[in-house]
C-alpha positions in Angstrom: 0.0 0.0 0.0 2.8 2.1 1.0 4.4 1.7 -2.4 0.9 2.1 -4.3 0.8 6.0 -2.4 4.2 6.7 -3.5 3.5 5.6 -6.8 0.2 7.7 -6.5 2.1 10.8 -5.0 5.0 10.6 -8.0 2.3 10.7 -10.5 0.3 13.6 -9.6 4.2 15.6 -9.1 5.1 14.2 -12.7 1.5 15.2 -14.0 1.7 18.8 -12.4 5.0 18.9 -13.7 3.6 18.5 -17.3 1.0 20.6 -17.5 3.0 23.3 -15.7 6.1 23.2 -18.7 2.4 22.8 -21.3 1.2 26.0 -19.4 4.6 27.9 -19.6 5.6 26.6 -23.4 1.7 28.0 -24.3 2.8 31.7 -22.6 5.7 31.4 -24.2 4.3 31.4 -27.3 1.6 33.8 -26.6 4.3 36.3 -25.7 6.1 35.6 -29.1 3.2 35.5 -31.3 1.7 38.8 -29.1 5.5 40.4 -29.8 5.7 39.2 -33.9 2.2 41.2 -33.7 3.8 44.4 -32.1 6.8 44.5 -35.0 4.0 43.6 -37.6 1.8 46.5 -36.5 4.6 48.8 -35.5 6.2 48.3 -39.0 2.8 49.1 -40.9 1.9 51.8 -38.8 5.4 53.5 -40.3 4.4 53.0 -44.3 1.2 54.2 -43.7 -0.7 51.1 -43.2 -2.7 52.3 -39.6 -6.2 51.6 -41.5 -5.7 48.0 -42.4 -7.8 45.7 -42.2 -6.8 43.2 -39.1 -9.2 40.0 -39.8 -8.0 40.1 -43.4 -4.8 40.8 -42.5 -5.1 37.8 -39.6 -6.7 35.8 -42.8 -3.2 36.3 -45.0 -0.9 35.1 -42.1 -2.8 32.2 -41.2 -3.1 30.6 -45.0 0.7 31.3 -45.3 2.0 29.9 -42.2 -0.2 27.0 -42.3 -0.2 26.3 -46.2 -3.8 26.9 -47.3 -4.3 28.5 -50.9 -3.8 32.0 -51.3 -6.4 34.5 -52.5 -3.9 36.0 -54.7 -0.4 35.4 -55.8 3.1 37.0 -54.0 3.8 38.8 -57.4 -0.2 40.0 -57.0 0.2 40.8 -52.9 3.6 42.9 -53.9 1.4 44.7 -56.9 -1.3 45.9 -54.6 1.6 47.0 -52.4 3.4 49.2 -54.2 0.7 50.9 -55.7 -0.5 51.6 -52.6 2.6 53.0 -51.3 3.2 54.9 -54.5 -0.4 56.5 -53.6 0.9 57.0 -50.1 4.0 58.8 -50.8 2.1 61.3 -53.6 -0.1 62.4 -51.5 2.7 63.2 -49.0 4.9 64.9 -51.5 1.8 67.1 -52.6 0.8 68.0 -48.4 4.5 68.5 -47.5 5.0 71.0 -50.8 1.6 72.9 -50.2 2.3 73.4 -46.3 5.7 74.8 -47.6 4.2 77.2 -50.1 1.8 78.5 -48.1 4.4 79.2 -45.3 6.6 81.1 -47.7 3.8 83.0 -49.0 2.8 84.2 -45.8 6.2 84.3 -44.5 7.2 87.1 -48.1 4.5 89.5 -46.6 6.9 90.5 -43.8 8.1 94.1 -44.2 11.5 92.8 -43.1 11.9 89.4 -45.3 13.6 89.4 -48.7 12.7 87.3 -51.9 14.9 86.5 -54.1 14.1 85.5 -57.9 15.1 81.9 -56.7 12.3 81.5 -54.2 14.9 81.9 -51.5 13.8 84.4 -48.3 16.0 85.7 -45.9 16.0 88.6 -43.3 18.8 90.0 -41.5 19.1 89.5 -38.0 22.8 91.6 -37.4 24.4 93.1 -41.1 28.2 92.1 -41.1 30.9 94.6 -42.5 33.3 92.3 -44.1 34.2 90.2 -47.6 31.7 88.7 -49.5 32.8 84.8 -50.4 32.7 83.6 -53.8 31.4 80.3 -54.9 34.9 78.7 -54.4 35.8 80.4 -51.0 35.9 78.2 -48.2 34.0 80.0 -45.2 33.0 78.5 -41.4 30.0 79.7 -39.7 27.9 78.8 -36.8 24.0 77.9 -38.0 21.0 76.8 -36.1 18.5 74.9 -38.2 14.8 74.2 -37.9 11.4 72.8 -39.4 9.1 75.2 -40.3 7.4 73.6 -37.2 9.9 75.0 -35.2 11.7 71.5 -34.5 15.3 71.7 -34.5 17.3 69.4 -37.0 20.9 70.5 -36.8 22.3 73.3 -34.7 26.7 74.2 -34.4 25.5 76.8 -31.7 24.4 73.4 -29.7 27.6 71.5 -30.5 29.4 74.6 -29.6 31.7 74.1 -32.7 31.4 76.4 -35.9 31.4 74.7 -39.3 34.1 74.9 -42.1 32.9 74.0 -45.9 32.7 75.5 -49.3 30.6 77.6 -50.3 29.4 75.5 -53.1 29.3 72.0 -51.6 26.5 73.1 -49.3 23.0 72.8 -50.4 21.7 75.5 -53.4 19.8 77.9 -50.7 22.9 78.3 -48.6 25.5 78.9 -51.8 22.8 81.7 -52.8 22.8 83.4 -49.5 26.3 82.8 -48.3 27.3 85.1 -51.5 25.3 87.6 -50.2 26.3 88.0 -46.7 29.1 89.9 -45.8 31.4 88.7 -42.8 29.7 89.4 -39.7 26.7 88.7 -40.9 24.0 86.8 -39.1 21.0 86.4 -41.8 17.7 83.9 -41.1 17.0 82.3 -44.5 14.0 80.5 -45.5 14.7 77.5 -47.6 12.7 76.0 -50.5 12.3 72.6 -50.9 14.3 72.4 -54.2 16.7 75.0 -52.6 17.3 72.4 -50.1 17.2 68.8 -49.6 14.9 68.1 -52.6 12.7 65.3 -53.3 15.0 62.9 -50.8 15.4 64.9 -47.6 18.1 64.2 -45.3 18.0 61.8 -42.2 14.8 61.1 -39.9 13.9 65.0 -39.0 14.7 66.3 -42.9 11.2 64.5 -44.9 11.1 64.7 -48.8 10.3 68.3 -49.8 10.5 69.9 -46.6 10.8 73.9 -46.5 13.5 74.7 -44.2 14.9 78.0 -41.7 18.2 78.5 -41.0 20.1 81.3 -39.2 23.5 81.0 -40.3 26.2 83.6 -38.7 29.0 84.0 -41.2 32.5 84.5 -39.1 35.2 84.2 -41.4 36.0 83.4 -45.3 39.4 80.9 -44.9 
């Protein structure tokens, strides 16, 4: 009898044991099915995919992971894709130019801004007394750069360290202005898209077609 309760006893551990390492395999894999859901999402949410469609979305993973026939073909699921994305990215370009516009328009009502035939706007925050560079001239300055939202991008003031480049290895908005300024000068320019980064911005902070403002301090030509 003794033996038979040991027996007994040793079963029920062994059977505990089991469902216990069932129990933590099956929250295991909750927590990495929950987490390949997370970098799914996550990564949709970035190109612009925040109003998909979860059950059909659900629907596509399932038949593919478990081998059922697809609706539509890879080469079909990549077509759909990249139109969409093409969509997406137009209508991004066309908001990102018109919010630019319509800041510089505003912005060239100022008494104290400038146009220039380019589209570039400046103002002059302290009028230097020096050299104009040429197009060649090497020059440093110290600059502070924003969005037109006001969100800073790039800033040699917050580095504490001025800047040394050529005058025409910079972008086309600061070659313009740079021949302008004499040393001394401190001018706040207002950057065109085209005038600036272009159709590829620059970085994370710098989109595609982005208007940009920069005060730029010109302190010596080298």
């Amino acid at each position: 009898m003794k033996l038979l309760n040991q027996f007994f006893i040793a079963t029920v551990v062994l059977s505990i044991a089991v469902t216990a390492c069932a129990q933590k395999q099956e929250k295991e894999m909750d927590s990495l099915s929950y987490g390949v859901g997370i970098l799914v999402g996550s990564n949709l949410a970035q190109q612009g995919l925040e109003e998909i469609d979860v059950n059909d979305l659900a629907i596509g993973l399932s038949d593919v992971i478990n081998g059922e026939d697809l609706r539509m073909t890879l080469e079909e699921a990549n077509e759909v894709l990249t139109a969409f994305m093409q969509a997406q990215q137009s209508k991004q370009m066309a908001g990102a130019i018109e919010e630019g516009e319509e800041f510089l328009r505003k912005n060239a009502e100022k008494d104290n801004v400038v146009v220039l035939e380019s589209g570039l706007q400046y103002e002059i925050i302290q009028e230097g007394t020096g050299p104009k560079p040429g197009p060649t001239d090497r020059v440093t300055t110290h600059y502070h750069g924003t969005l037109i939202d006001g969100t800073v991008f790039d800033s040699s003031y917050d580095r504490g360290e001025p800047a040394s480049f050529p005058v025409n290895g910079v972008i086309k908005g600061w070659t313009e202005a740079l021949q302008l300024m004499p040393v001394g000068s401190k001018w706040r320019l207002y950057v065109p898209y085209d005038l600036g980064y272009g159709e590829r911005g620059a970085g994370a902070q710098i989109k595609p077609y982005a208007t940009l403002i920069f005060d730029v301090e010109l302190l010596s030509i080298d």
